[in-house]
N, C-alpha and C positions, 0 to 999 in steps of 0.2 A: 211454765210446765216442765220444763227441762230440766230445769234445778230442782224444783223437786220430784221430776222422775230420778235425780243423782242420788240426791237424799233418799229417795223409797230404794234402791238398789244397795245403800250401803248402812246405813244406823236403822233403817225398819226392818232390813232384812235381818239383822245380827239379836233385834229386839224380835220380831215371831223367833228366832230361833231359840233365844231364850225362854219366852214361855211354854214356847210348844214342851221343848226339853223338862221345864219344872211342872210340868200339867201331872195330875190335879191337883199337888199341894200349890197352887197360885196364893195361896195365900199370904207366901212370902213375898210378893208382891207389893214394892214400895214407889208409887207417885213421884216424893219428894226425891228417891233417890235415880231418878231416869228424866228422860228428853222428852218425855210425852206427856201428857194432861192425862188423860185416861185409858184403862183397861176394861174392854166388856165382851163376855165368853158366854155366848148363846148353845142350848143343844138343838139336836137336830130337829125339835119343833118349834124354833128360834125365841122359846124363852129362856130369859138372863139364868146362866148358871153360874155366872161371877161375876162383878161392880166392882169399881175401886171409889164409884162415889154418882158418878153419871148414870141412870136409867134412862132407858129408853129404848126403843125397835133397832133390829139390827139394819144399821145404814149399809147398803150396797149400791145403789143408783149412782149414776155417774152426776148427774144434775142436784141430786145431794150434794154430793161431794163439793162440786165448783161452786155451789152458792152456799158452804160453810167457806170456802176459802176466799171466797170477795167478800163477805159479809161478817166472819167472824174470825179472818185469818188463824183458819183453824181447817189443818186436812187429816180425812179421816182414812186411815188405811182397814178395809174389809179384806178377810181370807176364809178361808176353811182346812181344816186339820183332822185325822180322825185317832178315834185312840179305843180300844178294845173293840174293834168295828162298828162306836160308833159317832158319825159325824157330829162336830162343832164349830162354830163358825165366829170369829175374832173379830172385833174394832178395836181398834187402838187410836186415839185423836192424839194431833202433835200441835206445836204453835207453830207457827208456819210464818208470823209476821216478819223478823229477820231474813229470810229464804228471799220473801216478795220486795222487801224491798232491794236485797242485791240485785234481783234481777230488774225490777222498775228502772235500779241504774243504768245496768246492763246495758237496757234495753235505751233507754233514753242516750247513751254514751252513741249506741248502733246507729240509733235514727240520726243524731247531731252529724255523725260522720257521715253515714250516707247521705244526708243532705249537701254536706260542704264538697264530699264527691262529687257530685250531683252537678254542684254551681261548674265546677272547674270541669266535668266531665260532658255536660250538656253543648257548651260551643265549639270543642272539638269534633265534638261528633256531627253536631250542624255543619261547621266548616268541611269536616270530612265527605261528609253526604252531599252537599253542595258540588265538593270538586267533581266527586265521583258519580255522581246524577247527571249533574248541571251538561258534562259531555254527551250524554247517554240520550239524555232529551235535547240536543241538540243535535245530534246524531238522527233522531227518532224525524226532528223537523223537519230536514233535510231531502231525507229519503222520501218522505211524504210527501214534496215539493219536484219530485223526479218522472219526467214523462219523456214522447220518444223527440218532445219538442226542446228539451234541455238533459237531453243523455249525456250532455260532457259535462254535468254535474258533478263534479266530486268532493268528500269530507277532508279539512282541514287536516292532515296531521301536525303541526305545526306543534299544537299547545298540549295535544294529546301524548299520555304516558304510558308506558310498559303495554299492559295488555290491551287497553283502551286504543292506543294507537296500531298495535298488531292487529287490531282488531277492523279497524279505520282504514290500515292498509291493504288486507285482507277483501275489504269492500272495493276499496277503488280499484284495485288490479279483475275483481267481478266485473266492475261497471266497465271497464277496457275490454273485456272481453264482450263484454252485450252490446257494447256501441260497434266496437269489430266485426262482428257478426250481423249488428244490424245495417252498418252500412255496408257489407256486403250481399245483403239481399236487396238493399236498395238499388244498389247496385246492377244486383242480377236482375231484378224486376223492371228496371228503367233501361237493360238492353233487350230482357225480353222481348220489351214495349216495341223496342224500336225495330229489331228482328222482326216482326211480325207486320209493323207498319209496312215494309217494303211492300212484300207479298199481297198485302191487302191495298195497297195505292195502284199495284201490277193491275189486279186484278178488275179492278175498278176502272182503271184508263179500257181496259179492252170491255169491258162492258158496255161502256161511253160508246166506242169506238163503232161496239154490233149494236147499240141502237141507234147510232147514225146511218151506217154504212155497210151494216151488216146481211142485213135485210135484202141487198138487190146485189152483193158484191162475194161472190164467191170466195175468192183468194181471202178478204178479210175476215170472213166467216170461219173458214179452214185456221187461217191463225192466230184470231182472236181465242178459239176452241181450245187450241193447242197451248197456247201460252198460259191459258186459265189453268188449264190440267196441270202443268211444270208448275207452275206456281201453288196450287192446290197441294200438290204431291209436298212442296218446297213446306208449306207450312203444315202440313202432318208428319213429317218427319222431323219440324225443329220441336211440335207439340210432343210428339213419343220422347225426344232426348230431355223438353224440361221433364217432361213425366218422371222419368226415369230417376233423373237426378233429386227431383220435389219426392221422391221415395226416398229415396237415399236419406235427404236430410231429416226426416221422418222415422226414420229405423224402420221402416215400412217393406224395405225392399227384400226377397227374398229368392234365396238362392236352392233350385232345384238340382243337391249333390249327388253326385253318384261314383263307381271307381269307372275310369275308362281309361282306354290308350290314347296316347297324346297324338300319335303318329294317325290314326283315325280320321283325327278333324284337319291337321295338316296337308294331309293324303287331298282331301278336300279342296282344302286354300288352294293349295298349286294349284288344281286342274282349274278351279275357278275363276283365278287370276290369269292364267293362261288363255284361257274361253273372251276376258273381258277386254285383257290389255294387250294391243299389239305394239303399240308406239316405246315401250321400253326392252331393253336386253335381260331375262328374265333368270336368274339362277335359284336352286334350290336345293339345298343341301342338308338332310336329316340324316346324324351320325347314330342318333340314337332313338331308341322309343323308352316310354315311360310308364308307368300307370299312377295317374294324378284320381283326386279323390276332390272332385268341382260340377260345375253348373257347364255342362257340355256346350250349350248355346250359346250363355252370356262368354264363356273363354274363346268360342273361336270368332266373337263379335269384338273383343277387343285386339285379337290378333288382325282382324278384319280391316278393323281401326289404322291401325298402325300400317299396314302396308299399302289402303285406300289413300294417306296422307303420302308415303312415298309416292304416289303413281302422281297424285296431284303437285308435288311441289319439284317433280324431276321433267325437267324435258325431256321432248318425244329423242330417245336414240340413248339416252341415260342409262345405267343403270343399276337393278334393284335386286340383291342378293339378302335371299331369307334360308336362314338355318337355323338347325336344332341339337343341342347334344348337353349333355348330363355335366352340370360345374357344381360340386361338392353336394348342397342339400336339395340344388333346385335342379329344374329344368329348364333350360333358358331357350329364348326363341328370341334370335335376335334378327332385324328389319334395318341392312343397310345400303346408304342409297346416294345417290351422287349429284342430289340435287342443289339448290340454292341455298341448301343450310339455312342456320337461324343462328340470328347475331346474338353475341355475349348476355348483353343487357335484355334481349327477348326470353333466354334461356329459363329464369325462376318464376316466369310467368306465363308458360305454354301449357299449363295444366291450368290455369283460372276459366272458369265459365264465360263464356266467350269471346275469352280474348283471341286476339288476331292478329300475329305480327302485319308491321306495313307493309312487306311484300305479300301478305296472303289475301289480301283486302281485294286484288281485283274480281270481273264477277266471273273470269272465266278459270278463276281456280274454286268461287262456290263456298259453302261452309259455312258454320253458323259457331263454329269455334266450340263446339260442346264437345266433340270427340275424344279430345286428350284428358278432359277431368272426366267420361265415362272409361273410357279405358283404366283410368286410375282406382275410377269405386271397384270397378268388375276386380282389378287386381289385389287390392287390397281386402277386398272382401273373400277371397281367398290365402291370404295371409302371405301374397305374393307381393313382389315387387319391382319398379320399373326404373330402367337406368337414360340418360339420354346422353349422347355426345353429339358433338356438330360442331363444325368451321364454316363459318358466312361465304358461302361461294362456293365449297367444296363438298358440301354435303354432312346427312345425319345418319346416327346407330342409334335405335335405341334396341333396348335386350329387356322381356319381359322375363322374371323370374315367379317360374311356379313348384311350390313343396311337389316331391313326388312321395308316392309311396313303393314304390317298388321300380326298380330299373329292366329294361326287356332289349337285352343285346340280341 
């Protein structure tokens, strides 16, 4: 159809325009001297007003058409023309058998080539799809075979290419991070366990104890009571700190902000640390006030933090110097103290959930080791941040930094 849509665009076209031009003398009209079989020029109530030999209706169907061209390789080109206003409508039949057969070749030339494409172009492509599946569904297997009983599962990069293996590395540096993660919560959850075990073993001895001896013995009754209560207390305050922190990992926790003066809650701490702690030499020194834009409670709960760990890790007669004064964006409060210090190798791990250096382990220093990583959510969640220094034997500084908004000399 394409050659001879060429052909109707170039020798049919130049033939209407020939007759239309010699209309009505068509009579000059010669057969033998033209490319076509026949001329027939119907008027507008489509009987013949001119034959060159062919009678018959005027053909215009398409389905005409294609079955003179399979059948009689013969196409017939229909039009219409008007001439003194009014309409007439043209067949012109051409031979068409030369036209179909160039194109049968054509076409027979297309198909042989696309085939033998085909041959050579078929196993490339298999091999291609092969290499580049075959990973992908092996890849696919793998992951599907990953539970939290084989998390150190990881993908091969090995044989893996370009994006396939960006791809592959991209995954195993996730799975490092989800095993990381998970066995830090194993972690945390298997000292929970054991945190919690003490208190509940405490509590239980002295239970034993009031129903043996409780009953008829005064003195064991008074401190069977007393030691339940410490203990009791002991284990709802290490439940509020996982609380706290089981928030935190949750994005759950939230911070009731407000603007207030930092000197405020400080004003506070002195007199409260003062009221608690006698056994240390106590200094306190606010150069300056601020106006910070935070959660009033949880800030002066990690300030709290930090100077409850000096009061515990300094001997009675020690002592614990807390200041405050304005260093460039922040406000710093810093807590230093002249106690046992914390050794080198303790130092990148005093912010872990409940960790415990080995000097802090005995039970008359206490502690359940959550303090320093709440301190650190409180700070950070303020877009503050905490510094530590310390020499084993001689003592720690650390300096909480908090954004201020406005400075109050």
């Amino acid at each position: 159809m394409l050659e001879i849509r060429k052909f109707e665009n170039t020798v049919i076209t130049n033939d209407v325009e020939y007759i239309v031009k010699n209309f009505p003398e068509v009579r000059n009209i010669k057969v033998r001297d033209s490319d076509y079989n026949s001329v027939e020029i119907y008027d507008e109530n489509l009987n013949t007003y001119f034959s060159t030999g062919r009678h018959g209706k005027y053909v215009s169907s398409i389905l005409l058409v294609i079955e003179k061209i399979l059948f009689d390789n013969e196409y017939i080109y229909s039009g219409a023309f008007s001439y003194r206003n009014s309409d007439y409508y043209l067949n012109i039949s051409y031979p068409v058998g030369e036209i179909l057969k160039d194109a049968w070749r054509i076409s027979f030339v297309v198909l042989i080539s696309g085939a033998l494409g085909l041959l050579f172009i078929i196993p490339i492509v298999v091999s291609t799809s092969y290499k580049l599946i075959g990973p992908i569904k092996n890849m696919t297997e793998i992951t599907k075979t990953i539970t939290v009983n084989n998390i150190n599962t990881r993908l091969d990069i090995k044989d893996a290419q370009d994006e396939l293996k960006e791809l592959s590395q991209t995954f195993n540096e996730m799975m490092d991070r989800i095993e990381g993660g998970y066995k830090i919560q194993q972690q945390f959850v298997s000292d929970a366990s054991h945190e919690l075990r003490t208190p509940i073993a405490v509590i239980k001895g002295y239970v034993n104890m009031l129903d043996r001896w409780g009953k008829n013995d005064k003195a064991v009754l008074e401190e069977s009571i007393e030691a339940i209560k410490n203990e009791t207390d002991n284990m709802q305050d290490l439940i509020e700190k996982l609380l706290f922190i089981a928030r935190s990992d949750r994005s759950t926790l939230n911070f009731t902000k407000e603007d207030f003066r930092i000197m405020s809650i400080l004003n506070e701490i002195e007199k409260e640390t003062k009221m608690i702690d006698k056994e240390h030499k106590l200094y306190f020194d606010f150069y300056h006030d601020a106006i910070i834009y935070g959660d009033k409670m949880q800030i002066k709960q990690a300030i709290r933090i930090i100077i409850d760990n000096a009061m515990k890790f300094t001997p009675p007669g020690g002592h614990i110097m807390v200041s405050g004064f304005i260093e460039d964006d922040y406000y710093v409060i810093k807590v230093k103290d002249t106690g046992i210090g914390i050794k080198k190798e303790d130092l990148d791990k005093i912010f872990d959930r409940l960790y415990r250096a080995e000097e802090s382990r005995s039970k008359a220093i206490g502690g359940h080791g959550l303090g320093l990583s709440i301190a650190k959510i409180i700070l950070l969640g303020h877009k503050g941040k905490i510094r530590v220094r310390s020499k084993f034997g001689k003592g720690s500084e650390f300096s909480l930094l908090f954004p201020y908004l406005q400075s109050q000399f």
